[in-house]
Backbone bond lengths (Angstrom), bond angles and torsions (degrees), N, CA, C in turn:
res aa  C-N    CA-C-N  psi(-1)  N-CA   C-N-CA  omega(-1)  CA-C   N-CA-C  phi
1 X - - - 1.453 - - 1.526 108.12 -
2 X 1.273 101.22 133.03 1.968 105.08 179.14 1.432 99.32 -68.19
3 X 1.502 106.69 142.49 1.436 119.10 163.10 1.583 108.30 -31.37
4 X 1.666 127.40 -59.31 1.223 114.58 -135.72 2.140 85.99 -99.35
5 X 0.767 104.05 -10.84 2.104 107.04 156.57 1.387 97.07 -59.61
6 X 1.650 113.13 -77.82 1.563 104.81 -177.06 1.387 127.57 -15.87
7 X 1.646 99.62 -81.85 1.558 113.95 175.32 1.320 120.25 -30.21
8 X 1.648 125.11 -44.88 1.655 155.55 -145.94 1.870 70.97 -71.53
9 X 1.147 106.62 -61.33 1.811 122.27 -156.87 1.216 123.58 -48.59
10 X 1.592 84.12 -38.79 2.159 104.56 -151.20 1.768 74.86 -88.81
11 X 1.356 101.57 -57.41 1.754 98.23 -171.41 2.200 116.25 -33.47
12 X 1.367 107.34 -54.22 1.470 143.99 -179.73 1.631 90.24 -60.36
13 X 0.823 139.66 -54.24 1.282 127.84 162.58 1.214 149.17 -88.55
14 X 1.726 99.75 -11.95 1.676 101.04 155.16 1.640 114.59 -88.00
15 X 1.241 130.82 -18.71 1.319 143.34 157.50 1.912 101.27 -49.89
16 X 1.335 135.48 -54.27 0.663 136.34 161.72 1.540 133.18 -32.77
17 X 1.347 79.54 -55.19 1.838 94.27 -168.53 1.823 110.33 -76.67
18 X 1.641 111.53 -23.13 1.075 113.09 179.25 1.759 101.99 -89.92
19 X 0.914 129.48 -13.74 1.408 125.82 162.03 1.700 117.91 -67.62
20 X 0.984 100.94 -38.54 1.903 112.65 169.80 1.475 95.00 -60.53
21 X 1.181 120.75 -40.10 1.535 112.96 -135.30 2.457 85.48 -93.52
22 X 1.175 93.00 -16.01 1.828 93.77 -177.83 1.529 79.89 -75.59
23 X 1.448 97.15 -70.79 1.511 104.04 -168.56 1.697 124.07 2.96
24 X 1.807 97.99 -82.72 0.876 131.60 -160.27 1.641 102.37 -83.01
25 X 1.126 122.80 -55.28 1.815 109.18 168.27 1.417 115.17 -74.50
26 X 1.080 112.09 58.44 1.746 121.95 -179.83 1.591 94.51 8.80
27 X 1.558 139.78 85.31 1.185 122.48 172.10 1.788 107.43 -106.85
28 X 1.509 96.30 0.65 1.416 89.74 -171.48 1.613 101.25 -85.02
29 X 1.744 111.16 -52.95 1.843 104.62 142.27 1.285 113.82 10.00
30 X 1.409 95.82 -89.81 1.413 115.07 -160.78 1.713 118.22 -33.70
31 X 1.512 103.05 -58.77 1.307 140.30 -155.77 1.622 86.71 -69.39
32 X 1.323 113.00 -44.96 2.198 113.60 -162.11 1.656 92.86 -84.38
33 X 1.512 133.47 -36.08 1.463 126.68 168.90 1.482 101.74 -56.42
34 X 1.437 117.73 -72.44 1.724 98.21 172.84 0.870 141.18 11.72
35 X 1.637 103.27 -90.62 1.290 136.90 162.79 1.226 130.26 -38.42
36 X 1.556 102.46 -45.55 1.877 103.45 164.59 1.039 117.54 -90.20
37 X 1.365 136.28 -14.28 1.407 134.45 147.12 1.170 109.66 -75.56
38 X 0.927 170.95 37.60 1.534 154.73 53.21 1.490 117.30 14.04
39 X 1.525 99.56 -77.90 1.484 127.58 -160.97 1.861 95.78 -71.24
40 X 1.107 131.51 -33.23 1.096 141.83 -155.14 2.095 99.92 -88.22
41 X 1.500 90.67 -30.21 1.335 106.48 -170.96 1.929 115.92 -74.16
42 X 1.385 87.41 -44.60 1.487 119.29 143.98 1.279 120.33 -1.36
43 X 1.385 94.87 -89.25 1.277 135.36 -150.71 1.389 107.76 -79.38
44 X 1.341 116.61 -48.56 1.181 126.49 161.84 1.540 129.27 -55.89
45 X 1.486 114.82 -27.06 1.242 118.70 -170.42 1.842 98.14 -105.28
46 X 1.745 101.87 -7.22 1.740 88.20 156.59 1.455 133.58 -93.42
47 X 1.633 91.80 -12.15 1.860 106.85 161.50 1.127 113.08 -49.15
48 X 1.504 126.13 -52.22 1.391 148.98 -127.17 1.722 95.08 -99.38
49 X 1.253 114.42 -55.42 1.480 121.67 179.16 1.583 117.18 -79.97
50 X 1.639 110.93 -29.24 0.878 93.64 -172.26 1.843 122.34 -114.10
51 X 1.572 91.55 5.81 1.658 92.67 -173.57 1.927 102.87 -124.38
52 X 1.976 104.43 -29.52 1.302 86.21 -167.74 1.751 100.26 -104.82
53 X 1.236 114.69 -26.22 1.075 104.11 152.69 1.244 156.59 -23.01
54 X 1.247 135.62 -101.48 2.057 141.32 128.10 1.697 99.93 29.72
55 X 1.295 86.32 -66.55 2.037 92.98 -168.39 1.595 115.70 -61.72
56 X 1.368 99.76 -39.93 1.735 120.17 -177.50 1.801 87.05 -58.35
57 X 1.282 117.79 -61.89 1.782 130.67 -148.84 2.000 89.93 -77.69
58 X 1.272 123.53 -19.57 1.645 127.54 -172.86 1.518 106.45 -75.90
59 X 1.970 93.56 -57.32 1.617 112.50 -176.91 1.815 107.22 -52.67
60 X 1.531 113.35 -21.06 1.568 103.01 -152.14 1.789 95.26 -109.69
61 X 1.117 113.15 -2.29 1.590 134.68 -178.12 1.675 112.14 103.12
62 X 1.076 130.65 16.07 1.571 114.96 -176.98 1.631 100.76 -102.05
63 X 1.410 81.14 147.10 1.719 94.96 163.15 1.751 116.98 -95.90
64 X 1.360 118.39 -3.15 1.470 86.43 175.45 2.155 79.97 -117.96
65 X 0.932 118.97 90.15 1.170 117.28 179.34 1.428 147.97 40.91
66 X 1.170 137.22 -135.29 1.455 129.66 173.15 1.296 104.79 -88.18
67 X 1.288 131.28 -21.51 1.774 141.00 164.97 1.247 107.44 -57.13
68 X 1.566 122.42 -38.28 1.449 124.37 -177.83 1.456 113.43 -64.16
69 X 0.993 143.52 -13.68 1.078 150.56 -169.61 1.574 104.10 -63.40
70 X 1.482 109.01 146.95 1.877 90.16 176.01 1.886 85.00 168.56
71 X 1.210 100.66 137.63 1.646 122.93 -166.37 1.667 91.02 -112.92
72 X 0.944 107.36 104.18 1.452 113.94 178.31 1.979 100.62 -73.80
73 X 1.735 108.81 128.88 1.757 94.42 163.99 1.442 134.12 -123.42
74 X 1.410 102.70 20.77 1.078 126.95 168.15 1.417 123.81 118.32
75 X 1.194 139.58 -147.35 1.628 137.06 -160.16 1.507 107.16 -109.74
76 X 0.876 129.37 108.09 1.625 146.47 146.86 1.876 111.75 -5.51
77 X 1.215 127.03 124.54 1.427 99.72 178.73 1.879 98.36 -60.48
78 X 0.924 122.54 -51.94 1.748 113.97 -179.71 1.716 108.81 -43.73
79 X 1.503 125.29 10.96 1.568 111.38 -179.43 1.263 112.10 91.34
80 X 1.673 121.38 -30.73 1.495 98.39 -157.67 1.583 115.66 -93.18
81 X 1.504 145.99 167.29 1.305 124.95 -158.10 2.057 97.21 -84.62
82 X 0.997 101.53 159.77 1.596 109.93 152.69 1.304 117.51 -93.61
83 X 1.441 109.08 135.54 1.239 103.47 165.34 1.397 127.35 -151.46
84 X 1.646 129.50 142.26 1.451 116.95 -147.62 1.908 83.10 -99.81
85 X 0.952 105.81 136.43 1.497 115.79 156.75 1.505 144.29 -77.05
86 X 1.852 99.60 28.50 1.441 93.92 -167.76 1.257 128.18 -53.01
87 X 1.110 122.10 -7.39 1.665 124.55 176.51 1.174 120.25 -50.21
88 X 1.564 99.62 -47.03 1.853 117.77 179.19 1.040 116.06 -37.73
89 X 1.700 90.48 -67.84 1.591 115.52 -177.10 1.338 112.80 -39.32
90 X 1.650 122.13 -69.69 1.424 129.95 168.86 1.450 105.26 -12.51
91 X 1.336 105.86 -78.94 1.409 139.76 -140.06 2.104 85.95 -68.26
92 X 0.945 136.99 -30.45 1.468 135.38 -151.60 1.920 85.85 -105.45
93 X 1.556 100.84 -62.17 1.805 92.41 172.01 1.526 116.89 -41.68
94 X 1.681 110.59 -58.48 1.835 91.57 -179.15 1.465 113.99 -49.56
95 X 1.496 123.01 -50.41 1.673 114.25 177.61 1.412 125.41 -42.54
96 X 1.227 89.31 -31.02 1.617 100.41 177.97 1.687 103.00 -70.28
97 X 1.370 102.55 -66.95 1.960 79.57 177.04 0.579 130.79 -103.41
98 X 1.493 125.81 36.84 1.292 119.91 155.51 1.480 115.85 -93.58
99 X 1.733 119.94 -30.45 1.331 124.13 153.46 1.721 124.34 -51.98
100 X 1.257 110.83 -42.51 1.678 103.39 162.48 1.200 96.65 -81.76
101 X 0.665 163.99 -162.24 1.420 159.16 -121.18 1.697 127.29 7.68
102 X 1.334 101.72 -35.97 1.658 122.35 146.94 1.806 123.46 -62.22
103 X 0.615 90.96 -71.12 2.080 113.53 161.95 1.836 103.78 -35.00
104 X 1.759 108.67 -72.00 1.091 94.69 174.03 1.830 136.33 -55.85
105 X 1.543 80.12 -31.54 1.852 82.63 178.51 1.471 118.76 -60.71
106 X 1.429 113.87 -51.91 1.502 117.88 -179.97 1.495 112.84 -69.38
107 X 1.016 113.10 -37.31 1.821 107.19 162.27 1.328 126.61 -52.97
108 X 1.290 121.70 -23.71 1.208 147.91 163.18 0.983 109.87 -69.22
109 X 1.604 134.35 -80.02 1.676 130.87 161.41 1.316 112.47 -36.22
110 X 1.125 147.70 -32.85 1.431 142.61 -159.99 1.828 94.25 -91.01
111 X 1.546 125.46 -50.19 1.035 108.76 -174.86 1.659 128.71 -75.89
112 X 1.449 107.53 -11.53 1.308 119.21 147.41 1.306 130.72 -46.41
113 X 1.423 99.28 -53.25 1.620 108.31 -178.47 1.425 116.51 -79.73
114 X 1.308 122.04 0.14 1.406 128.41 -128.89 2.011 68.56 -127.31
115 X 1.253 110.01 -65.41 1.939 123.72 178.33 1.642 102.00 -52.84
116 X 1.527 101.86 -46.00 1.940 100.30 175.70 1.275 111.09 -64.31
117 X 1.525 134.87 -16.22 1.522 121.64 -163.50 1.550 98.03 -84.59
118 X 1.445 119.16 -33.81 1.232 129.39 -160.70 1.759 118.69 -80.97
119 X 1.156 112.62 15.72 1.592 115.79 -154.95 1.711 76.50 -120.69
């Protein structure tokens, strides 16, 4: 067999074998959950900033939202002010559970559906 048949072969069958190998470890699955958990992640974190937020940062007195928040502690020996940012903080904890809290739910639906496929 000519070298460049060989190669033609080994190529034709490692092309092969890595197609089994998506195949079979559902990676393409994998790859489209990603993707919609991505988009889903999104989406959620424009709820979060942009609808429940504002109101949280209005109710507590800030005008630029729950980010606005900020405890001033006084002057820097260099002059400049200090300032604690609890708003952030707030504002990064709700994302936080409200995204697990998202995460848990659909993990939850999925293993339902996941126990329903199997019956």
């Amino acid at each position: 067999m000519s070298k460049i048949k060989e190669i033609g072969v080994k190529g034709k069958a490692e092309a092969q074998s890595f197609w089994d190998f998506i195949r079979g470890q559902r990676v393409i699955g994998f790859a489209v959950g990603l993707i919609i958990g991505t988009a889903a992640s999104v989406t959620v974190n424009s709820l979060i900033n942009n609808v429940i937020l504002p109101p949280l940062g209005f109710l507590m007195g800030s005008d630029d939202g729950l980010k606005g928040l900020v405890l001033d502690l006084g002057v820097t020996p260099s002059g400049e002010m200090a300032v604690l940012k609890y708003g952030v903080f707030l504002s990064d904890l709700i994302n936080f559970l409200i995204l697990a809290l998202v995460v848990y739910l659909v993990i939850k639906w999925m293993k339902v559906e996941m126990t329903g496929n199997k019956k």
